[in-house]
VOBA-1610 file (N, C-alpha, C; in pm, whole numbers, padded with zeros to 5 digits, always signed):
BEGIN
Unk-13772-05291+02770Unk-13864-05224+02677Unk-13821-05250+02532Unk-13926-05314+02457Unk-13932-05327+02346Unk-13881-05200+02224Unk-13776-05175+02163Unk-13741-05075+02065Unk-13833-05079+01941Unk-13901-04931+01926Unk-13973-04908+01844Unk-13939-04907+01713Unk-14000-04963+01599Unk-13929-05011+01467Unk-14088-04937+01392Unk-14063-04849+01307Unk-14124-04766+01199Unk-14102-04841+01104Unk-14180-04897+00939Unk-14162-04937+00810Unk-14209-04828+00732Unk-14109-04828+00658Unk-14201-04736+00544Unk-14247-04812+00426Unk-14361-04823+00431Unk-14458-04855+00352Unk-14536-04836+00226Unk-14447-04717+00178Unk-14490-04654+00089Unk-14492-04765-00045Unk-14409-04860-00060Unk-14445-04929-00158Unk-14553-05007-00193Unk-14683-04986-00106Unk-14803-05025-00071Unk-14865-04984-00129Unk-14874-04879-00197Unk-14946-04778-00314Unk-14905-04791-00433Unk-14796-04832-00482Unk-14734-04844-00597Unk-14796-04941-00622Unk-14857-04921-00807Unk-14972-05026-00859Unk-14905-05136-00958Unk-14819-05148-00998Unk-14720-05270-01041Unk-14634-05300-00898Unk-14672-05451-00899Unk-14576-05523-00846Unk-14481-05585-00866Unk-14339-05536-00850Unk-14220-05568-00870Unk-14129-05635-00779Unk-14023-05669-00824Unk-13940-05807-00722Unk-13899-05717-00586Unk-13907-05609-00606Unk-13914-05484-00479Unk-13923-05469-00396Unk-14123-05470-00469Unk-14218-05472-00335Unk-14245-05584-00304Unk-14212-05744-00407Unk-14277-05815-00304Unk-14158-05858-00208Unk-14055-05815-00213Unk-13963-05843-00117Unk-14018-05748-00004Unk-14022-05622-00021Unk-14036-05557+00096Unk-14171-05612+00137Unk-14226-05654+00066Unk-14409-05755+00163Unk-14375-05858+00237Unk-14247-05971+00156Unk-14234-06080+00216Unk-14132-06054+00352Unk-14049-05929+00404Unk-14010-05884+00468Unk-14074-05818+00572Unk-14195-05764+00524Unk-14259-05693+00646Unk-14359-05814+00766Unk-14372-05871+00600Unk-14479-06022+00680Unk-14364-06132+00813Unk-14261-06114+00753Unk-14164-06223+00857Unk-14131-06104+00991Unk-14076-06007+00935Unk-14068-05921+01099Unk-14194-05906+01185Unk-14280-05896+01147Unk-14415-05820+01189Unk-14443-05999+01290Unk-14378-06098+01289Unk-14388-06205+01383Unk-14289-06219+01460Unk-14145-06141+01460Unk-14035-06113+01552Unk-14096-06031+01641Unk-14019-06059+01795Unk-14085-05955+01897Unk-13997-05799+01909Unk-14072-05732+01810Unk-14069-05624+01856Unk-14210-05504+01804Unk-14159-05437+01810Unk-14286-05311+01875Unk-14281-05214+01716Unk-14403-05274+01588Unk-14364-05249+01471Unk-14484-05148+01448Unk-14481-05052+01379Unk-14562-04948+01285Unk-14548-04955+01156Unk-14627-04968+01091Unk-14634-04910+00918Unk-14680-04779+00914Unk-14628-04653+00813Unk-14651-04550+00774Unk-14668-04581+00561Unk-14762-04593+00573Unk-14780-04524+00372Unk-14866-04389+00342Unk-14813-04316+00225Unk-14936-04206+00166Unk-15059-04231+00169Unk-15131-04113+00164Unk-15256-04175+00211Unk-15345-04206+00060Unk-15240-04123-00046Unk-15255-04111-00195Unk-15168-04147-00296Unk-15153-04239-00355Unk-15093-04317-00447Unk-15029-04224-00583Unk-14892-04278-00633Unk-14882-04158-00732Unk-14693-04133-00696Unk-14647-04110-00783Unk-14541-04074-00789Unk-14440-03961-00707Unk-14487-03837-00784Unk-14442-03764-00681Unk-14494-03753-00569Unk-14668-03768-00548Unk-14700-03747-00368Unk-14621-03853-00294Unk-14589-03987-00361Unk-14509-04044-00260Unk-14386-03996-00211Unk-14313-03952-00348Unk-14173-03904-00327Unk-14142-03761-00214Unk-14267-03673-00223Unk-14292-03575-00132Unk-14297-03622+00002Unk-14387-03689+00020Unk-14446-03790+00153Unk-14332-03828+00223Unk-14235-03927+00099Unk-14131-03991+00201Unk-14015-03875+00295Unk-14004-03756+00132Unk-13939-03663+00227Unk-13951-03603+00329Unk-14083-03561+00301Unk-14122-03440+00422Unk-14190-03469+00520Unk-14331-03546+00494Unk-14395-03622+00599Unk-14342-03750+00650Unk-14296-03826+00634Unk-14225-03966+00661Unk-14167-03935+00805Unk-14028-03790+00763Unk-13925-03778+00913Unk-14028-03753+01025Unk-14106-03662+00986Unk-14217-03615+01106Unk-14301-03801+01178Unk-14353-03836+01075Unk-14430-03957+01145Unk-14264-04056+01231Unk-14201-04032+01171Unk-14058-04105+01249Unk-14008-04107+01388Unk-14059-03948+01377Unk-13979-03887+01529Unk-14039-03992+01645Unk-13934-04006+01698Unk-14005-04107+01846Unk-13982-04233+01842Unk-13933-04291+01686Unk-13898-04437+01660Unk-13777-04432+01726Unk-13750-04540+01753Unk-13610-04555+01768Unk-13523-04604+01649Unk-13598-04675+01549Unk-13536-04698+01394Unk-13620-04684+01310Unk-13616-04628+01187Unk-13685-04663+01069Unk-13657-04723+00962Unk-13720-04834+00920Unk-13705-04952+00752Unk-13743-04881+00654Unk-13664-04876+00566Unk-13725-04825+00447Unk-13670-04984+00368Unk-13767-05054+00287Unk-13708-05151+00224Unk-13723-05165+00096Unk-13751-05043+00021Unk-13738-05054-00107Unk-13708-04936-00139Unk-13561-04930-00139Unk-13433-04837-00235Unk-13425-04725-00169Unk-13559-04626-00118Unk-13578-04494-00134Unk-13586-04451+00000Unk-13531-04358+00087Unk-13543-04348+00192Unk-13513-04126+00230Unk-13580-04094+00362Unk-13536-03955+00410Unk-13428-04000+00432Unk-13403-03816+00339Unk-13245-03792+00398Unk-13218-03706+00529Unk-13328-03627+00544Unk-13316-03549+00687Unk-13424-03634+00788Unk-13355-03643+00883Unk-13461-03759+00953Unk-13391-03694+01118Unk-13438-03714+01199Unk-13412-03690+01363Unk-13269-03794+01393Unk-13139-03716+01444Unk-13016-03807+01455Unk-13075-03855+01557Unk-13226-03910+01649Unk-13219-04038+01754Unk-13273-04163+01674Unk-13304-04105+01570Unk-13384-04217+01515Unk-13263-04301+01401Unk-13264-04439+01407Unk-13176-04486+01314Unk-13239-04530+01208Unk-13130-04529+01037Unk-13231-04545+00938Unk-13123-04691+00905Unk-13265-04785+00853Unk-13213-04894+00832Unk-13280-04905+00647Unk-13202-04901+00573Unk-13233-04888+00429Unk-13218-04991+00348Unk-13282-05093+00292Unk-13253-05185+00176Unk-13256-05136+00020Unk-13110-05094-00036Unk-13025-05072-00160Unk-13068-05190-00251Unk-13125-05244-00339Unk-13132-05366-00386Unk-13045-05402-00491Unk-13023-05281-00576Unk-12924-05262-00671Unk-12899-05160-00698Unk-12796-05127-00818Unk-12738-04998-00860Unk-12746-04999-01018Unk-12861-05070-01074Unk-12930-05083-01234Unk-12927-04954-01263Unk-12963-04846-01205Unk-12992-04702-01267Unk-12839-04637-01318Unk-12742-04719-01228Unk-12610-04643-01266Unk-12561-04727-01373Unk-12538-04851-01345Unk-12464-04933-01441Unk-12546-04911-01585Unk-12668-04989-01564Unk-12785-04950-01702Unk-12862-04844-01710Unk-12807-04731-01720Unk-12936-04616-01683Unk-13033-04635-01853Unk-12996-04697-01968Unk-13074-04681-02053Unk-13222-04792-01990Unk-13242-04847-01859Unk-13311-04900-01830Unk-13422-04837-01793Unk-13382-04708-01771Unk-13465-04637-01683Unk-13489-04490-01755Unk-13613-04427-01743Unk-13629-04279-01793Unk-13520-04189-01703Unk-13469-04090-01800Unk-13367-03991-01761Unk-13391-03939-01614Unk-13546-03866-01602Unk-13538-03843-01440Unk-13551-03916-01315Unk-13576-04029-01376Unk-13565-04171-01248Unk-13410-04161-01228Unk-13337-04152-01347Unk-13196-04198-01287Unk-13146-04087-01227Unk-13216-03941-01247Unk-13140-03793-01193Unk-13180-03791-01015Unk-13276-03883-01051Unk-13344-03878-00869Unk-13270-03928-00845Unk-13220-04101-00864Unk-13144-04211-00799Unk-13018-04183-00782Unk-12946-04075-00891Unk-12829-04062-00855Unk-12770-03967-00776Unk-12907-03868-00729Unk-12893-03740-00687Unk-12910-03838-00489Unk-13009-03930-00480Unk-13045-03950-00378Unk-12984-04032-00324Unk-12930-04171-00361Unk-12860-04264-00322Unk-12745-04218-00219Unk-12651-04109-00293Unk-12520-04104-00235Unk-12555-04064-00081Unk-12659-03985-00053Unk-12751-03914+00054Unk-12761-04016+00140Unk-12875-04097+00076Unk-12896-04237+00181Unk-12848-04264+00230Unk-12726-04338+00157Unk-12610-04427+00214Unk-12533-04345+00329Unk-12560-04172+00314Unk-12489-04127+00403Unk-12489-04089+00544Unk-12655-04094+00520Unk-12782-04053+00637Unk-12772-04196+00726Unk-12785-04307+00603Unk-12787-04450+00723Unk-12750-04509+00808Unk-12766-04611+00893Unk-12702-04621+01009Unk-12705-04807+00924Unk-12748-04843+00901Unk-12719-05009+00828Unk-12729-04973+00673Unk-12697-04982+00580Unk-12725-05008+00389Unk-12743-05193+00442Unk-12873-05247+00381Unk-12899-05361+00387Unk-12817-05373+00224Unk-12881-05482+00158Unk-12851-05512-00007Unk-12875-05672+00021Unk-12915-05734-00127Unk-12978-05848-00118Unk-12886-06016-00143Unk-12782-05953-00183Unk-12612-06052-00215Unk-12517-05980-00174Unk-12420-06095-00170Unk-12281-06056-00142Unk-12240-05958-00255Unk-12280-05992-00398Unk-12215-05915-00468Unk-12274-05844-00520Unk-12397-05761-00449Unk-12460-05643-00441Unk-12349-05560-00389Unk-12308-05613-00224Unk-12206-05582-00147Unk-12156-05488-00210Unk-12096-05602-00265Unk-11972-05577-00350Unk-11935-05467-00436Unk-12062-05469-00505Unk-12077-05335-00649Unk-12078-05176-00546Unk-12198-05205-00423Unk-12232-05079-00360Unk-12117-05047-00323Unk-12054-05088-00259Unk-11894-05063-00174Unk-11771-05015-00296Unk-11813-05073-00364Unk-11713-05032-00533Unk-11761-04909-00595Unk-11897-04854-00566Unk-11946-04754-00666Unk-11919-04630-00529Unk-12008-04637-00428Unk-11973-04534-00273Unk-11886-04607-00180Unk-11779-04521-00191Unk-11674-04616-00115Unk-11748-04574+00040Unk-11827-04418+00052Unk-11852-04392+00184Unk-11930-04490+00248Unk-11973-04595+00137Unk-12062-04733+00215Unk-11983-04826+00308Unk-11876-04811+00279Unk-11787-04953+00360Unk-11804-04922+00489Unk-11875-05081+00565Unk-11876-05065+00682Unk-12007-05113+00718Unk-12138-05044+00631Unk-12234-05023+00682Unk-12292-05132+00621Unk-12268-05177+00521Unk-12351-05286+00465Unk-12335-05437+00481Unk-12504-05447+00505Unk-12499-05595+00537Unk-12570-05690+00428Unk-12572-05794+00427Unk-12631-05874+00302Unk-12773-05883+00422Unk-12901-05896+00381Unk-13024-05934+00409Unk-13090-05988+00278Unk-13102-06087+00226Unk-13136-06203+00125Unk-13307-06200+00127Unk-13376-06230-00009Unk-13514-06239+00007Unk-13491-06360+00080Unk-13603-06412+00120Unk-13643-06565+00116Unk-13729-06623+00030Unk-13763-06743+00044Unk-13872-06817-00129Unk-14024-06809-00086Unk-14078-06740-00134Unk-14235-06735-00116Unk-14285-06839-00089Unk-14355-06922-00046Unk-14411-07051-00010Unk-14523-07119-00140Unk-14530-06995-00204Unk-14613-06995-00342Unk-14516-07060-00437Unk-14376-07092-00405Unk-14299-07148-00515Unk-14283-07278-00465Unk-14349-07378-00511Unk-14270-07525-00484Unk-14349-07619-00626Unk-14327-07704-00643Unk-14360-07793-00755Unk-14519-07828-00805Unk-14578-07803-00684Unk-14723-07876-00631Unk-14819-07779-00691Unk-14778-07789-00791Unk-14948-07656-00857Unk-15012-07731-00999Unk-15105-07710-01031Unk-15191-07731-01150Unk-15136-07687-01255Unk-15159-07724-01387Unk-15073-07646-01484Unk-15197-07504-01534Unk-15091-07434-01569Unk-15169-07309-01620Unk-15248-07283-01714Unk-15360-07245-01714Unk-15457-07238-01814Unk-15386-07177-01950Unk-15287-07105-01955Unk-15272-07020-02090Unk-15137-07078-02162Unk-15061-07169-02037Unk-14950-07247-02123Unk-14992-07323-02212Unk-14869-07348-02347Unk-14915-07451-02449Unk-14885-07609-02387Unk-15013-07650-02504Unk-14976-07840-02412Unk-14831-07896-02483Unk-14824-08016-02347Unk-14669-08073-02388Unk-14548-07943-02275Unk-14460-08002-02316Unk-14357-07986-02278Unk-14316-07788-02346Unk-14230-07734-02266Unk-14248-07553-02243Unk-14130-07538-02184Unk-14052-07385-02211Unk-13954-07330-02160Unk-13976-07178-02117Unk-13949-07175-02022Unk-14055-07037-01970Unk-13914-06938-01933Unk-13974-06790-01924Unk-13863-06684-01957Unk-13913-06613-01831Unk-13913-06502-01698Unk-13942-06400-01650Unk-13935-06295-01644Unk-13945-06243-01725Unk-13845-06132-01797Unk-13954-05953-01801Unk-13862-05847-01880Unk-13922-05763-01889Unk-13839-05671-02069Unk-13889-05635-02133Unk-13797-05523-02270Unk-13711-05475-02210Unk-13698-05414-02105Unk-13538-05352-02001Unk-13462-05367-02102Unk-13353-05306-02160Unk-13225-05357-02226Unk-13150-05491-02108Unk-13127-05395-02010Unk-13059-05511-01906Unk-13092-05668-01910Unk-13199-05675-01905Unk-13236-05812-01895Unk-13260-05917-02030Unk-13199-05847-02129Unk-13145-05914-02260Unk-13179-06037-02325Unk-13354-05989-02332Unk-13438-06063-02400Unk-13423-06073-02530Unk-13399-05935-02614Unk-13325-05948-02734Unk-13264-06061-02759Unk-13127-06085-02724Unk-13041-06144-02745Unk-13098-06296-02692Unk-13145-06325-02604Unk-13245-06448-02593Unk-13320-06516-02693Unk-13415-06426-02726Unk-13495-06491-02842Unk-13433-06454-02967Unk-13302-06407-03009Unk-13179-06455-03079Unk-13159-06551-03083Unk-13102-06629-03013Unk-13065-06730-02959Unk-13184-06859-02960Unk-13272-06829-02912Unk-13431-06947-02936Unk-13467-06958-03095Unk-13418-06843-03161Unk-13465-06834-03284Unk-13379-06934-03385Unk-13284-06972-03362Unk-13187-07014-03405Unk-13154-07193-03347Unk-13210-07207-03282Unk-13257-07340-03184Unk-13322-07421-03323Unk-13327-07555-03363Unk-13362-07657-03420Unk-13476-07692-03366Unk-13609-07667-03421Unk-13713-07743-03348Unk-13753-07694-03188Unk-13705-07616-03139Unk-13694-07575-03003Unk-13856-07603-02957Unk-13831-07588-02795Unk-13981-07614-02727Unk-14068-07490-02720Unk-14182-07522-02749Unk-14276-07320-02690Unk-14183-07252-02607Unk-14184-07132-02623Unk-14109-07066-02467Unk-14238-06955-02407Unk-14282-06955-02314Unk-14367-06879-02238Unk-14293-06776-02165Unk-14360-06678-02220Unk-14289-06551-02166Unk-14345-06418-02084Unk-14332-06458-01953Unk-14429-06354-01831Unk-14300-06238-01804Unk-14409-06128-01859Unk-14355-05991-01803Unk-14349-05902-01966Unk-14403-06013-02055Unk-14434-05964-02180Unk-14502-05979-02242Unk-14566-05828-02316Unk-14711-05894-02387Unk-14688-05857-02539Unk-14753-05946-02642Unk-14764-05926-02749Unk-14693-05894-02856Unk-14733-05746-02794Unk-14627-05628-02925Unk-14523-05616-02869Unk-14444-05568-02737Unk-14325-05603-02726Unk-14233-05707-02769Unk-14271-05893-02742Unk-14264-05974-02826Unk-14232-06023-02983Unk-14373-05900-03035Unk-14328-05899-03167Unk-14194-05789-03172Unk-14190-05695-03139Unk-14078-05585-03132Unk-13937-05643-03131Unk-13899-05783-03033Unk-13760-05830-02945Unk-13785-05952-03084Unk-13880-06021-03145Unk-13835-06136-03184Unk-13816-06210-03300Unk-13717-06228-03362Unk-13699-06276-03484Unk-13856-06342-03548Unk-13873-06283-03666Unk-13983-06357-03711Unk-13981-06480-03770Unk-13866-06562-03778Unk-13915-06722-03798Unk-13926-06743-03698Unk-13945-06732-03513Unk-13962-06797-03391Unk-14110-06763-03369Unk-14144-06633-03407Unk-14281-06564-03327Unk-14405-06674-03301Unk-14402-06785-03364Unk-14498-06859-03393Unk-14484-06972-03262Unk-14372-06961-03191Unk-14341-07074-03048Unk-14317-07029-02945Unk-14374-06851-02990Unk-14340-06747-02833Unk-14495-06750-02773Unk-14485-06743-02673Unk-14623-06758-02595Unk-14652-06641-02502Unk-14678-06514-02514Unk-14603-06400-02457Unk-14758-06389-02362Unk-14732-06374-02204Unk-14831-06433-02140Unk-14855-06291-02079Unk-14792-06203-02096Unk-14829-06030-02030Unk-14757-06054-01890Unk-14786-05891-01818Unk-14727-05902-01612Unk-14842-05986-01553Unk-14814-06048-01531Unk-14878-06132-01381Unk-14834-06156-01220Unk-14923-06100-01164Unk-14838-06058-01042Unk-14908-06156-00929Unk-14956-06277-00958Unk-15019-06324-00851Unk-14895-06463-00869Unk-14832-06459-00732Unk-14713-06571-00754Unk-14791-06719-00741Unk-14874-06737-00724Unk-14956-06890-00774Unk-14947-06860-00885Unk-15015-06800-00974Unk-15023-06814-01118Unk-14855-06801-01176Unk-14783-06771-01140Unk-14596-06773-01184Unk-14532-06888-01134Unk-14630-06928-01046Unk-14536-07072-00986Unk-14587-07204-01058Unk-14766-07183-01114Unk-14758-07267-01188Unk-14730-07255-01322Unk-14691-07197-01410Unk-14589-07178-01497Unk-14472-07250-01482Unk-14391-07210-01403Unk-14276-07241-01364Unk-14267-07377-01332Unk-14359-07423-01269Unk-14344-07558-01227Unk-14338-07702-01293Unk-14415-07646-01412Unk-14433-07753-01521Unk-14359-07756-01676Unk-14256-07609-01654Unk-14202-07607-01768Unk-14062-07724-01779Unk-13996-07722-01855Unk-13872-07815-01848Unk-13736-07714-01821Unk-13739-07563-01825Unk-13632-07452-01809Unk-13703-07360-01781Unk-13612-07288-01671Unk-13646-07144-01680Unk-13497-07087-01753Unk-13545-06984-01837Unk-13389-06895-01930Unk-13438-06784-01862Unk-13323-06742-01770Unk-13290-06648-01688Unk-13136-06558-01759Unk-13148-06475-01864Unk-13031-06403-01946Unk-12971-06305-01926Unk-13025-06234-01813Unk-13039-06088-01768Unk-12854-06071-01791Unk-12839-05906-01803Unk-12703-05899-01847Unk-12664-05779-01688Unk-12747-05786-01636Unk-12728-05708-01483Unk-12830-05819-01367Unk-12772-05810-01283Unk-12867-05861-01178Unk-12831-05875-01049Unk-12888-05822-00945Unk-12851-05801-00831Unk-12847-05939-00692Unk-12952-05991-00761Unk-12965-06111-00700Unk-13040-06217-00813Unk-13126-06198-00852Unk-13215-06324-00921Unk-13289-06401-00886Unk-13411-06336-00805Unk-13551-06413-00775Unk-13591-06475-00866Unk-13593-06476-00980Unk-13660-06559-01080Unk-13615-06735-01065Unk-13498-06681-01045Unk-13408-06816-01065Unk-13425-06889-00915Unk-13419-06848-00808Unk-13480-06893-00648Unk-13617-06936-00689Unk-13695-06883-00756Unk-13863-06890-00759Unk-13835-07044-00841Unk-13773-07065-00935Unk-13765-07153-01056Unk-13709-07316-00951Unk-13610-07256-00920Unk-13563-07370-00807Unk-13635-07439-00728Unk-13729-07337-00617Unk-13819-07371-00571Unk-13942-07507-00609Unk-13951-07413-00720Unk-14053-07502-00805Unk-13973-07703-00894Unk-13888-07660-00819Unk-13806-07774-00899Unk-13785-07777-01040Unk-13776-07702-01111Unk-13747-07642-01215Unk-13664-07602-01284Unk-13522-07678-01343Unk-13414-07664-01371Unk-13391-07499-01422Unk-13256-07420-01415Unk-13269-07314-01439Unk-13116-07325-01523Unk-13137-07233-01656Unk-13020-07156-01740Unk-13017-07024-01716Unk-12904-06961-01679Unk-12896-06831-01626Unk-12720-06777-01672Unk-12696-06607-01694Unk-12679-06556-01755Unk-12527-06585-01629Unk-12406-06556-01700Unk-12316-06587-01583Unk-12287-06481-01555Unk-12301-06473-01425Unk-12361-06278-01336Unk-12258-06355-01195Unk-12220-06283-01127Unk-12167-06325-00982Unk-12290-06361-00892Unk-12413-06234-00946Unk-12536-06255-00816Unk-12606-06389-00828Unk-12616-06461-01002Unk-12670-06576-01010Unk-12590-06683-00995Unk-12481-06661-01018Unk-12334-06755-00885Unk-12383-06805-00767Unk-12400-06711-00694Unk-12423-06688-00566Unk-12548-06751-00519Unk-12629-06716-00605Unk-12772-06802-00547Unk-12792-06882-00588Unk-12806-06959-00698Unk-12746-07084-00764Unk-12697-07192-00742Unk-12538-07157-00697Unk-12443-07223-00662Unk-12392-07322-00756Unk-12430-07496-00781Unk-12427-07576-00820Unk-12571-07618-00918Unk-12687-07544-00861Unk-12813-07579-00893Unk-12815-07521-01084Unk-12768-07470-01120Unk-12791-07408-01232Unk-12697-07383-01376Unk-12741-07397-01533Unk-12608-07386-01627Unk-12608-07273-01604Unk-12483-07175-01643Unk-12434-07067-01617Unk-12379-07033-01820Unk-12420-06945-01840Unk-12415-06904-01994Unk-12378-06786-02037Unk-12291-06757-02068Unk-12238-06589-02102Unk-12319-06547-02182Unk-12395-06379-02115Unk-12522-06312-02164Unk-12485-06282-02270Unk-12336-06212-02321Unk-12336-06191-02460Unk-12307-06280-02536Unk-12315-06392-02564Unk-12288-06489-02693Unk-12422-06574-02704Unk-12542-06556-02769Unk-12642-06626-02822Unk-12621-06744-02860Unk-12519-06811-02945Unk-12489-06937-02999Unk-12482-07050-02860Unk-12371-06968-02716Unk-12399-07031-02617Unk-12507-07088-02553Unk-12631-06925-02560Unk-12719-06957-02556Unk-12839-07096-02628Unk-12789-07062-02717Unk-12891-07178-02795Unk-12831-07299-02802Unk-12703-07374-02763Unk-12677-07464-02715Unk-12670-07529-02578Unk-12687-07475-02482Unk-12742-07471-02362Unk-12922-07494-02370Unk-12972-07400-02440Unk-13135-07446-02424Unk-13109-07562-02500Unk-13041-07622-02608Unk-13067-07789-02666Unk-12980-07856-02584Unk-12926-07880-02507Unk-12864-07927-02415Unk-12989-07991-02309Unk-13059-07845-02199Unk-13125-07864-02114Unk-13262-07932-02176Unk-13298-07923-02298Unk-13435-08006-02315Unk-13412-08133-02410Unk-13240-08166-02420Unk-13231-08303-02454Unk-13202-08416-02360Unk-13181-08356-02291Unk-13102-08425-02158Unk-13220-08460-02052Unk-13272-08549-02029Unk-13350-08555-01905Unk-13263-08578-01776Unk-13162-08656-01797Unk-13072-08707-01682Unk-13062-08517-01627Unk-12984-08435-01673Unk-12959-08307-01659Unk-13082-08241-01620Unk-13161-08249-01673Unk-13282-08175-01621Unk-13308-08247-01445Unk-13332-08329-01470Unk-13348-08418-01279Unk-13231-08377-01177Unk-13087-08415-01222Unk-13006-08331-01128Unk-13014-08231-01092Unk-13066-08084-01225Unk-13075-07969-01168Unk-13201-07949-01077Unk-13282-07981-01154Unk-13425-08000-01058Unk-13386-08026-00853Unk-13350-08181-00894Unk-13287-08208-00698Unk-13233-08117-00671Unk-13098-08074-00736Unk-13000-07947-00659Unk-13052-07851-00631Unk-13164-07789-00713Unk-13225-07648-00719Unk-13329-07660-00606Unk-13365-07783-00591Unk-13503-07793-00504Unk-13419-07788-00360Unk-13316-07829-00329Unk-13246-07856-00225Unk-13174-07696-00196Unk-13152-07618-00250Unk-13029-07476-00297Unk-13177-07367-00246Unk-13250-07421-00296Unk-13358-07292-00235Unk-13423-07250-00117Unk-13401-07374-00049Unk-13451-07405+00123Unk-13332-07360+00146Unk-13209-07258+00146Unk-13141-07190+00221Unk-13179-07040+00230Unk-13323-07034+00157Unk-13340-06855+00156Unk-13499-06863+00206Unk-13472-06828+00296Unk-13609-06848+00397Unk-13642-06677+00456Unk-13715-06694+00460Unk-13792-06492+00590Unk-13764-06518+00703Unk-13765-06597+00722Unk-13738-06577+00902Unk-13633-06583+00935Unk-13487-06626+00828Unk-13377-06604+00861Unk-13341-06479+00854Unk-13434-06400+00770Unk-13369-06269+00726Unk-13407-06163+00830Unk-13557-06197+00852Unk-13639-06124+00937Unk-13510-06132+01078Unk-13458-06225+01121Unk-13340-06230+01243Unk-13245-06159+01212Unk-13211-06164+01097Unk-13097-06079+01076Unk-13142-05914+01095Unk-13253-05895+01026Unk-13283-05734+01084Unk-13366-05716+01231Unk-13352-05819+01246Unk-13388-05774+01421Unk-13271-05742+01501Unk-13185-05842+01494Unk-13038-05826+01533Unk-13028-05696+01576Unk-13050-05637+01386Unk-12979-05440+01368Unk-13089-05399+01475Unk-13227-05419+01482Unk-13309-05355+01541Unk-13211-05306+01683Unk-13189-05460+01749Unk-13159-05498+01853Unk-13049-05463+01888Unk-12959-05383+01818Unk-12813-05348+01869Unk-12751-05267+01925Unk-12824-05176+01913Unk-12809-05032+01977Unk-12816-05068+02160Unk-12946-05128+02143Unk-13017-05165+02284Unk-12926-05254+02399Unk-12870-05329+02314Unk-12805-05492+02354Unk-12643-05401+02391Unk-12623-05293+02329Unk-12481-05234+02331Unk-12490-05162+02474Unk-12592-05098+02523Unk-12576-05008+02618Unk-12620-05112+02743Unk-12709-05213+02717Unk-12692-05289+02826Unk-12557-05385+02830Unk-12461-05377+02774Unk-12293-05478+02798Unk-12244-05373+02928
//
């Protein structure tokens, strides 16, 4: 008999799409073709607190009878039925390290709820090793339980797209970014501003007035600030035709941007983080987030160099076919599968 596997789904209602939810989409889409015996549960009403209510109170009730429940984006019951096991994906710990990232009561929830989770769970997933790493360093009560489960690359990322209606013509250096302090766009278009002649830089996840807000005004005139766009065709062709992606972030748990960029064959500069180490590897320059001057010799580096641009391109195109869904989707079947596989030894 097939073991019953519950998702919580609640990130299905949430109306910005973030690297989150589409992980928890591109996750539900690869299990939901593993053999086992799957349910989705979401609110039936969209909205902040009804979700946050929902997951608490109604969630354990729709649970009872699973034999496991997924929660795969961050947030999970803490009182749940001890037959039922909770399998939780942690993605990061941004609210603790950067809480100026986040409004004061997001971080009073996250810090009030997390320690809970981790304690209620029966697996803490996380998306790198040195997610691992941080979670196990911040709740030591995590050691043990956590496993790495990795996105995989959307199939929407590879080289083969049209160029984008709103990029400038010629040659482009594209950014994925968001105002976050963490992700240290500031200090980026510091750094671009100060660049000789530099190329357009196109910048998704920002519109306008933020733009004007982060950017030196002798550059504003080569920023191309393209707003959120959440349809990954339209981000892949961006990506695909620029000559860099500048990936600066000064926190990061893993770095989809930089997998998405790879994908696309798309040489990538990225902020030197352990998580963009890790996924990277060889494929990518590596640039210390706090020194801008680095920065801006690295972007004239990557768009003088074609030889450099083609190596990273091959490496990156080759480095990204190791993060696939269906490897991951196995790996949480495994957990599905262990309980089951234990009592039949």
């Amino acid at each position: 008999m097939r073991p019953r596997l519950l998702v919580n789904a609640k990130w299905r209602t949430q109306p910005r799409i973030s690297g989150v939810q589409r992980y928890a989409s591109g996750l539900a889409e690869a299990i939901a073709l593993r053999d086992l015996d799957i349910d989705f549960a979401q609110p039936e009403h969209a909205g902040r607190l009804r979700g946050m209510l929902w997951e608490q109170r109604t969630l354990p009730r729709i649970a009872a009878g699973y034999d496991s429940l997924l929660c795969p984006a961050n947030m999970a019951p803490t009182r749940l039925d001890e037959r039922t096991r909770l399998l939780v994906v942690l993605h990061c710990l941004r609210f603790h390290v950067h809480p100026s990232s986040y409004s004061a009561s997001f971080v009073r929830w996250y810090e009030r709820m997390v320690p809970r989770i981790i304690e209620r769970a029966n697996t803490v997933f996380t998306v790198s090793l040195a997610q691992q790493a941080e979670i196990e360093h911040v709740y030591s009560h995590a050691i043990g339980k956590v496993q790495v489960l990795p996105p995989g690359l959307d199939p929407a990322f590879s080289p083969f797209h049209p160029r984008h209606s709103q990029v400038p013509a010629g040659r482009y250096l594209a950014c994925l970014s968001t105002p976050a302090p963490a992700k240290n766009l500031a200090m980026l278009l510091r750094a671009y501003a100060s660049c000789i002649n530099p190329l357009p830089l196109v910048l998704v996840g920002v519109d306008d007035r933020q733009a004007d807000i982060l950017c030196p005004a002798s550059a504003r005139g080569s920023i191309h600030p393209l707003g959120y766009i959440s349809d990954p065709v339209q981000v892949a062709s961006i990506l695909s035709h620029a000559d860099a992606l500048l990936a600066p972030s000064k926190y990061e748990s893993f770095g989809l941007p930089c997998l998405e960029s790879m994908g696309c064959a798309t040489p990538v500069v990225a902020s030197d983080l352990p998580a963009h180490r890790e996924v990277c590897a060889d494929a990518a320059i590596f640039v210390d987030p706090d020194h801008p001057d680095a920065w801006a010799s690295a972007i004239e580096q990557v768009t003088s160099d074609s030889g450099l641009r083609r190596s990273l391109s091959l490496a990156g195109r080759e480095r990204a076919r190791a993060y696939r869904w269906s490897s991951s989707a196995k790996i949480l079947e495994d957990a599905v599968l262990a309980p089951q596989q234990a009592i039949g030894r």
